[in-house]
C-alpha positions in Angstrom: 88.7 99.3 114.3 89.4 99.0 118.1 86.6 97.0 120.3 86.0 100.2 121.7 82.6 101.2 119.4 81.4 104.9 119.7 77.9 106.5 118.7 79.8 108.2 116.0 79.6 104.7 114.0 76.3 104.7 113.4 75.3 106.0 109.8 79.2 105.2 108.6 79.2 103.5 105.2 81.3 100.4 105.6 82.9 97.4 103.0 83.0 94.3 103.9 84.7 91.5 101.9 83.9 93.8 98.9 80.1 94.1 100.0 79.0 98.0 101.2 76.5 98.4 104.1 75.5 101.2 106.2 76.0 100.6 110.3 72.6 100.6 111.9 73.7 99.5 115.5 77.0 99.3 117.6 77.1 97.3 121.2 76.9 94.3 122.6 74.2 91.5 121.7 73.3 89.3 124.2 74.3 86.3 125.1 77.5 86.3 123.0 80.0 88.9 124.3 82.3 91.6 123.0 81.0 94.4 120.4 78.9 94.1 117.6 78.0 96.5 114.9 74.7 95.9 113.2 74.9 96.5 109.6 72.4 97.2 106.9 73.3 95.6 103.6 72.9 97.6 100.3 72.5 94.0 98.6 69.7 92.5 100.7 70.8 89.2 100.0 74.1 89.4 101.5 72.4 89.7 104.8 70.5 87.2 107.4 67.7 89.4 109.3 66.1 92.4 109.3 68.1 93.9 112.5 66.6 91.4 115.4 68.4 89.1 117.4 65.7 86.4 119.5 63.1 88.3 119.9 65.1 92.0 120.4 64.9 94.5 117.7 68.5 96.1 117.4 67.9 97.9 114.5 65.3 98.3 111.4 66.3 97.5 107.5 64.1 98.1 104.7 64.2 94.7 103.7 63.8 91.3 106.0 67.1 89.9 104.9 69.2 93.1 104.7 70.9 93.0 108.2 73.9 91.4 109.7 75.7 91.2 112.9 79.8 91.7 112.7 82.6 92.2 114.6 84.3 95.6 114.2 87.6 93.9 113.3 86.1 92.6 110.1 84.6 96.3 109.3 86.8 98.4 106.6 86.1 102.0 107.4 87.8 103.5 104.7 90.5 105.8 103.8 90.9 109.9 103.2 90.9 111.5 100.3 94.4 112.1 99.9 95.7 108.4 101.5 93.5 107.2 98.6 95.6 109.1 96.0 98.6 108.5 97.2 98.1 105.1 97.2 96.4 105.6 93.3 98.8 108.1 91.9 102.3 108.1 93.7 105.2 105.4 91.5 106.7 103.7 94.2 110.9 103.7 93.7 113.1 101.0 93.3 115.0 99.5 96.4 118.7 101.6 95.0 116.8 105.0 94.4 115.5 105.2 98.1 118.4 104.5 99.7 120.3 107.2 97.5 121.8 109.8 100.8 121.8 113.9 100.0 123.9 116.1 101.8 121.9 119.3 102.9 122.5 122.4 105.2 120.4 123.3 108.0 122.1 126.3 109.4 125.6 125.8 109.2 125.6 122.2 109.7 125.7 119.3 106.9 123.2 116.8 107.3 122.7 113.4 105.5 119.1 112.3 104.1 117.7 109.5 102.9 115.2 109.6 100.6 114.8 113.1 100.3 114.8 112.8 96.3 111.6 110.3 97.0 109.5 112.9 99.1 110.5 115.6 96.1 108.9 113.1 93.8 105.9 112.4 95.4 105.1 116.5 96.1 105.9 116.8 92.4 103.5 114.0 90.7 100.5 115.1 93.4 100.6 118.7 92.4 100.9 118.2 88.4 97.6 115.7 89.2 94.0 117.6 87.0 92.2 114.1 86.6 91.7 111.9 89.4 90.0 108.5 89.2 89.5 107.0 92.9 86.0 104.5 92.1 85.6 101.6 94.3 88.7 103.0 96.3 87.3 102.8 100.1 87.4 106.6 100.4 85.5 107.8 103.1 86.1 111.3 104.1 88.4 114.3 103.5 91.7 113.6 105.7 93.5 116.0 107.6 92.4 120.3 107.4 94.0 121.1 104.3 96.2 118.4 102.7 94.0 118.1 99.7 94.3 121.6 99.1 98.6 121.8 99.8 99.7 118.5 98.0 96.8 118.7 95.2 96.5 122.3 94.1 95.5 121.7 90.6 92.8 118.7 90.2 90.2 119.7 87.8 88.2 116.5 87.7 87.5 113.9 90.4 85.7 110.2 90.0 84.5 109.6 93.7 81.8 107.2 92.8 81.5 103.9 94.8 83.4 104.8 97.9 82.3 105.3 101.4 81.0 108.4 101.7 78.3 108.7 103.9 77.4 112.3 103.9 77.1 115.6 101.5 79.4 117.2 103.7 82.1 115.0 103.8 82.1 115.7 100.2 82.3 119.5 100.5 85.3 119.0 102.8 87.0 117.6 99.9 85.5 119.9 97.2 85.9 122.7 98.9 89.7 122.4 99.0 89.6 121.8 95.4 90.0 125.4 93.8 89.6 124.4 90.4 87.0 121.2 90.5 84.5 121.5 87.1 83.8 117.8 87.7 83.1 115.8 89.9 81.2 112.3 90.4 80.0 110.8 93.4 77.6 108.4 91.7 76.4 105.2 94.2 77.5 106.6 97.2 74.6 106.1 99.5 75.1 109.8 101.2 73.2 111.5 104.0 71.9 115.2 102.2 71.6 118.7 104.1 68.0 119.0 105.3 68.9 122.8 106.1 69.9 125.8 103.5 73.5 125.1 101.8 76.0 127.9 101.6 76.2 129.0 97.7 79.2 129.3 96.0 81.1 126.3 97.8 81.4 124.7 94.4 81.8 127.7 92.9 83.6 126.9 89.3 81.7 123.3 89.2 80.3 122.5 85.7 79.6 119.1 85.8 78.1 117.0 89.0 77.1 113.6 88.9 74.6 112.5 91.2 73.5 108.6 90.4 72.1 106.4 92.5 72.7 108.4 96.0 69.4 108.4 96.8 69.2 112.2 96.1 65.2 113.7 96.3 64.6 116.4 94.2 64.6 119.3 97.3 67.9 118.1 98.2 69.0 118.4 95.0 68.4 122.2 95.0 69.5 122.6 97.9 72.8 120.9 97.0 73.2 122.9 93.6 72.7 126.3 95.2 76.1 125.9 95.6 76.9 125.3 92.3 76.6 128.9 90.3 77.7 128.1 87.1 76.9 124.2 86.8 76.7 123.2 83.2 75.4 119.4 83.6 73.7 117.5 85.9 73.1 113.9 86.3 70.5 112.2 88.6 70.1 109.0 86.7 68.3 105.8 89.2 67.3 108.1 92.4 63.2 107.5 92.4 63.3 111.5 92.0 59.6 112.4 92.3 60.0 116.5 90.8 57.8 118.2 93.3 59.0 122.0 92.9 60.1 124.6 90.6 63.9 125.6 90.3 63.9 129.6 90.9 67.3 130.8 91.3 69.2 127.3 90.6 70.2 125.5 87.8 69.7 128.6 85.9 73.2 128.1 84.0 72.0 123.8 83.2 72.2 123.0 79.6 72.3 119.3 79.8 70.0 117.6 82.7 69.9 113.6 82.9 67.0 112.3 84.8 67.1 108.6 83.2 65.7 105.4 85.3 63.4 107.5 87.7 60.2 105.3 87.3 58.0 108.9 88.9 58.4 111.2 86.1 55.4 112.3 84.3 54.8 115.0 82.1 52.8 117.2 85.0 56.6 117.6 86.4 57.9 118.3 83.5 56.7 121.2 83.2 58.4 122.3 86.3 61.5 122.1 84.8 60.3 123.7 81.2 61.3 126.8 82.0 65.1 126.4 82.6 66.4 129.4 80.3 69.5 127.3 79.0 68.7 123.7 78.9 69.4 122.1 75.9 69.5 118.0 76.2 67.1 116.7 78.5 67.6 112.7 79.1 64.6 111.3 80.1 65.6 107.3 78.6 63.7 104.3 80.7 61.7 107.1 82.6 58.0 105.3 81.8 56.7 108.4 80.1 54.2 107.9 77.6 52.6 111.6 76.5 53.6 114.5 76.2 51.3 118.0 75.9 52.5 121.7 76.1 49.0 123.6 76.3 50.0 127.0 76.0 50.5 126.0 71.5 48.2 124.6 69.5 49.2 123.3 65.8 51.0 124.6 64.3 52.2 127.1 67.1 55.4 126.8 69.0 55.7 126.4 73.0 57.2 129.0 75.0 58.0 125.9 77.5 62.1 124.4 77.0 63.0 127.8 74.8 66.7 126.3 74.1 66.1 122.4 74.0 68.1 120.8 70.8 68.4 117.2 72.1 65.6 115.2 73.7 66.5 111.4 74.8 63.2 109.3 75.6 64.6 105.4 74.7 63.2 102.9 76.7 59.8 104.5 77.3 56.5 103.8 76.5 55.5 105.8 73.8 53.0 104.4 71.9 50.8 107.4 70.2 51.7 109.9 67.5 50.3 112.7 69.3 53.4 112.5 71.3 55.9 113.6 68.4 53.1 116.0 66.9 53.9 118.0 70.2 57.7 117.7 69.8 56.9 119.6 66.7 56.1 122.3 69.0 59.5 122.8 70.7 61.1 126.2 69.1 64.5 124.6 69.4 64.2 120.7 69.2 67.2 119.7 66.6 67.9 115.9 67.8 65.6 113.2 69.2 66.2 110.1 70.3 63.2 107.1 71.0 64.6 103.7 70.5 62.8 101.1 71.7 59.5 102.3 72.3 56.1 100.6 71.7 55.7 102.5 68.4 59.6 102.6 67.5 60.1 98.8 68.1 62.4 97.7 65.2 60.2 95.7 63.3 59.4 95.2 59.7 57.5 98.8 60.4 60.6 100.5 62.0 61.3 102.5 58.7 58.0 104.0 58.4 57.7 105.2 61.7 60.8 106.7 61.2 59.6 108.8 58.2 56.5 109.7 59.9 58.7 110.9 62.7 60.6 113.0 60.7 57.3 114.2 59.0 55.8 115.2 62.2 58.7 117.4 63.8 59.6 119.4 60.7 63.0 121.3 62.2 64.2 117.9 63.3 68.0 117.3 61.7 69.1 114.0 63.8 66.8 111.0 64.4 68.3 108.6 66.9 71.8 109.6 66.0 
């Protein structure tokens, strides 16, 4: 990066020496001269202060140690999309097979090339391209208006998790040249979410999105998935999601929704999601949930909450009463269940008796922690 720092820094997701931060601050910092940028750490201990320099507050970091001082010129800002997969996905040719000459006619005149067989090569291996892995590749916005969509026509499945993508946007720009996407992950990017409406249909033949540890709150989540019509499965593992509304006209087509490690869930916002016509595995492992109640059934009676749930994941909770799995009992659909390692599963000298009493309580039940 030049010594010339703009405003348009600030909020940039950055690497440095293999360490990811988020620039708070760009300018100069008294008495030493030259540019700084002021960067916020996402492992607090890398850092030295919380933003303040002898007395001056520069910037502000959520933790006291998460903040550091650095000259631009150490600052990796990343790569595009495509750079990234070129770099990924392109065989490099021998020293013989690039200097091989062509003879070609423009017009009526000959004309010698060089590498012309190379280029061919290259356009040929980046449009056969469906699966694309580019984790922990630096990438950190879409590239030039276009390119994704002209060199990579037919990616079906992208990996963009732990890059530098700052913003939901910037991951539009790429999706959105992506005609056939049905996956795509953008797991621990720390990214900046539309606080506005979303335009539907931008991901309009995405069935998969993958959504851990960004930071994601539940209202941006449905705002992000309205454009998403026919999404099939949704992960949202680690975010500190807090459910705080009912999903009307999204996530309507969902028939496999992880919400694993979010320490808020309880079974009051559960029941905002129980009405999701086609869910059928619900992931709710290392969640802290420890009952369970659907009041509209009484024994013996089944639920008209979760109508097409088969497969219910709750490992690593706290579970410690049979009423809990006398309620599954009331889900019409429940086929599978999975609840290792919970107070009243530990595996223990009593481990196979709580397992038959499991299986006693929910009578449909045909799989028992696989």
């Amino acid at each position: 990066m030049s010594d010339t720092l703009t405003a348009d820094v600030i909020g940039r997701r950055v690497e440095v020496n293999g360490e990811h931060a988020t620039v708070r601050f760009a300018g100069v910092v008294p008495p030493v001269a030259g540019p700084w940028l002021g960067v916020e750490w996402d492992n607090p201990e890398r850092g030295k202060h919380d933003g303040s320099h002898e007395g001056t507050v520069y910037f502000k970091c959520r933790h006291p140690t998460g903040g550091s001082f650095i000259r631009p010129n150490k600052v990796n800002f990343g790569t595009d999309f495509l750079t990234a997969i070129k770099n990924r996905y392109v065989l490099e040719d021998g020293p013989e097979e690039d200097r091989k000459e062509q003879i070609v006619t423009i017009g009526n005149k000959p004309v010698e090339t060089i590498g012309f067989d190379s280029i061919m090569k290259q356009q040929s291996q980046l449009s056969k391209l469906q699966e694309v892995s580019l984790r922990n590749c630096a990438v950190s916005c879409a590239g030039e208006k276009g390119g994704v969509a002209e060199a990579c026509p037919n990616i079906r499945k992208v990996d963009l998790s732990k890059n530098l993508l700052s913003s939901w946007d910037e991951v539009i720009h790429i999706a959105d040249q992506l005609r056939h996407l049905e996956v795509l992950n953008v797991s621990e990017n720390k990214l900046k979410f539309p606080s506005g409406s979303v335009l539907t249909g931008t991901l309009s033949v995405l069935k998969v999105l993958v959504l851990n540890q960004t930071g994601i709150t539940w209202a941006e989540v449905l705002r992000c998935v309205a454009g998403c019509p026919g999404l099939e499965e949704l992960y949202l593992e680690s975010n500190n999601i807090f459910i705080s509304e009912r999903p009307t006209d999204v996530l309507q087509t969902v028939k496999l929704l992880d919400l694993s490690s979010n320490q808020l869930i309880d079974e009051n916002q559960l029941y905002l999601i129980a009405h999701l016509p086609r869910l059928e595995q619900l992931i709710l492992s290392d969640t802290g949930i420890s009952s369970l109640h659907f009041p509209d059934a009484g024994i013996g009676c089944k639920t008209s909450m979760f109508p097409s749930l088969k497969y219910l994941v709750v490992n690593d909770n706290q579970i410690s009463q049979w009423s809990f799995f006398n309620e599954l009992e009331k889900l019409p659909s429940l086929r599978a269940l999975s609840c290792l390692r919970n107070p009243l599963t530990k595996e223990d000298k009593e481990a196979e008796t709580a397992r038959l009493l499991i299986i006693a309580s929910i009578g449909q039940l045909k799989t028992l922690n696989k």
